[in-house]
C-alpha angles and dihedrals in degrees: 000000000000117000115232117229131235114208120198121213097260079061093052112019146042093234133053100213098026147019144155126182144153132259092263101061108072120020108260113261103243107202132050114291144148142196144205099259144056131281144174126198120207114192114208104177129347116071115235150161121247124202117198123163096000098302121095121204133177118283112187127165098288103049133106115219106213105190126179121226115266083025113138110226145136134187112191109209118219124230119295089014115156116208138161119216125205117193117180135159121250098233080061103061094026105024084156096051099093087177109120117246079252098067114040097112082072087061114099109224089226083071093046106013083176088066089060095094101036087045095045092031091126098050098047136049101212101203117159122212120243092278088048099043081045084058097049094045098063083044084054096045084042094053091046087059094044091048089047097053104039092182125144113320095011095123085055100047094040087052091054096048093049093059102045083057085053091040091052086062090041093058107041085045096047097128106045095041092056085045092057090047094050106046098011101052107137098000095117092054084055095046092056086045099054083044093059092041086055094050096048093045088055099046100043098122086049135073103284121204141177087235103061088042092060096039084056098049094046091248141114112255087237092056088045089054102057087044105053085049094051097042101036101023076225131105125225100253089056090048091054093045094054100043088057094051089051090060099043086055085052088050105044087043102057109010123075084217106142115245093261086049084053103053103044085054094055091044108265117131094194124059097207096048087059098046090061101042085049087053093046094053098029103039088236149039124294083243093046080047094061091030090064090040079059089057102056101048105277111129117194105225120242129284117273109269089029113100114226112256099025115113122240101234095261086049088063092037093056085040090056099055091046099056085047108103097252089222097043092117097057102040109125117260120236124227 
C-alpha cells in the first residue's frame, strides 16, 4: 500500500505561520496527502471534485475547500483551472486554543466559530454565488498584499482578513453548520473507527499493521493511534489482538479445525506462540478450551467433505468394540 505523505509548511509554503499563493507558484500535488497545519482551497474557474477523508464532493468555481490538519485529502485540478491556496498554523489564527491538532473535533464551535467548516467539511459542499465568490476575492487580493508586504502589524491584519474569508462561508452557511455541531459531534471520529475495526475484521489471518489501518481509514498512523486510544482505551496492537482471540474462541468452539489450522486463520504463524498466548488470556489451552466446550454440550460440526452423522473409520472402530459384549470371551460354552 502507498504512504501517504505529510508536508509541513517549510515543505509548502514561504512562511511558517502563514501563506497564500496562486496555482502557478508551486507544481499541484497529484495523490492523496495531508499536512499538520490548516488550508483552505478557493476555486476560481475549473469545476472539480475534492476527497478528503475518504469522502469526494463536488468542488465547482465557487467552492472553499476547509481541510484539518492530518486529514487525507486531494483535489485534482483540470487544465486552465484557476485556484488560490491559504496555509496557516494553528497557534496564528487561535494562540489561545491549547487543544492539540488531534484533538480539534472535541472543540465546540461556540468556543472557535471560526473551527465549524474545517470541522463539518465532509457533510457539507460550501460554494458562494457570484456576489459571494466577488467578496472573497478582494479578501484574497487583500491577504496576498499583506503577505507581500509583512510589515508591522501584518500578522494582525492578515489575521483579520483571514477570518472575515472564513467568516463569508460561515455566514452564508449558518444553519447547516450549527446542525452538524449539534446532531453530528463526534460523529467523524465514529465513522474512522468503524472503518479500522472493519479493516482489521477483514484482514485477521494477514500482517496487520498500524500503517495500512490508517492508510485504509484516511488518517496518519499517529492520529490513529491517539484515536483508537481515546475512543477504545485500547491500542492497536490490543484491538488487533483481541479481535483475533475472539476469533480463535469462535473457531475452536464450532469448527472441527485442528489447533495449527486455528491459529494460522486468526493470524498466528506459530502454533506454540499462540498456545501460550491463548493460555495466558484463556487459563487454559486452546485444546483444554474445546475440551471444556465438549463438556458442556457444544459439538464442533464435521469437516468439510464428511456427512453429519457418518462415522470416521476409528469412530466405527471404537463403535464396534463398544457394542461387543465385554465378556464375550469368557461366557461358558454350552454342550
Amino acid at each position: 500500500m502507498n504512504r501517504i505523505k505529510t508536508y509541513g509548511m517549510a515543505e509548502r509554503a514561504d512562511y511558517f505561520d502563514f501563506d497564500i499563493r496562486a496555482q502557478q507558484v508551486r507544481e499541484p500535488l497529484e495523490q492523496p496527502h495531508r499536512h499538520e497545519y490548516f488550508q483552505i482551497q478557493v476555486n476560481l474557474e475549473g469545476d472539480t471534485r475534492q476527497t478528503i477523508s475518504g469522502t469526494t464532493r463536488p468542488f465547482p468555481r465557487g467552492g472553499l475547500s476547509f481541510v484539518l490538519p492530518y486529514r487525507v485529502h486531494l483535489v485534482p485540478h483540470p487544465p486552465g483551472a484557476r485556484y488560490v491556496i491559504v496555509n496557516f498554523a494553528q497557534r496564528f489564527l487561535w494562540p489561545e486554543l491549547a487543544v492539540d491538532a488531534l484533538d480539534l473535533e472535541d472543540v465546540p464551535v461556540s468556543q472557535a466559530p471560526a473551527l465549524a467548516p474545517f470541522l463539518f467539511q465532509e457533510y457539507l459542499d460550501f460554494e458562494l454565488d457570484a456576489q459571494g465568490l466577488a467578496e472573497a476575492e478582494t479578501l484574497i487580493a487583500r491577504l496576498m498584499a499583506e503577505n507581500r508586504r509583512r510589515g508591522f502589524g501584518s500578522s494582525t491584519a492578515i489575521r483579520g482578513l483571514l477570518l472575515q474569508l472564513i467568516g463569508l462561508v460561515c455566514a452564508r452557511y449558518e444553519a447547516d453548520l450549527l446542525h452538524l455541531a449539534r446532531h453530528h459531534a463526534g460523529s467523524s471520529r465514529r465513522e474512522s473507527v468503524r472503518r479500522v475495526l472493519a479493516h482489521i475484521g477483514a484482514r485477521l489471518a494477514d500482517n496487520l499493521t498500524l500503517n495500512d489501518a490508517a492508510a485504509a481509514a484516511f488518517l496518519s498512523p499517529n492520529y490513529l493511534a491517539h484515536l483508537l486510544k481515546k475512543e477504545t482505551g485500547k491500542t492497536f496492537t490490543e484491538l488487533v489482538a483481541e479481535r483475533r482471540m475472539a476469533l480463535a474462541r469462535d473457531l475452536l468452539a464450532h469448527t472441527a479445525r485442528g489447533v495449527a489450522q486455528v491459529a494460522h486463520a486468526a493470524g498466528f504463524a506459530d502454533e506454540a506462540y499462540f498456545s501460550r498466548r491463548f493460555r495466558q488470556l484463556e487459563g487454559v489451552s486452546p485444546t483444554g478450551y474445546r475440551e471444556r466446550l465438549r463438556g458442556d454440550g457444544a459439538r464442533p460440526p464435521p469437516e468439510v467433505g464428511q456427512e453429519a452423522g457418518k462415522k470416521t473409520g476409528n469412530e466405527a472402530s471404537q463403535q464396534g468394540r463398544q457394542d461387543t459384549p465385554r465378556n464375550a470371551r469368557n461366557r461358558p460354552r454350552i454342550a
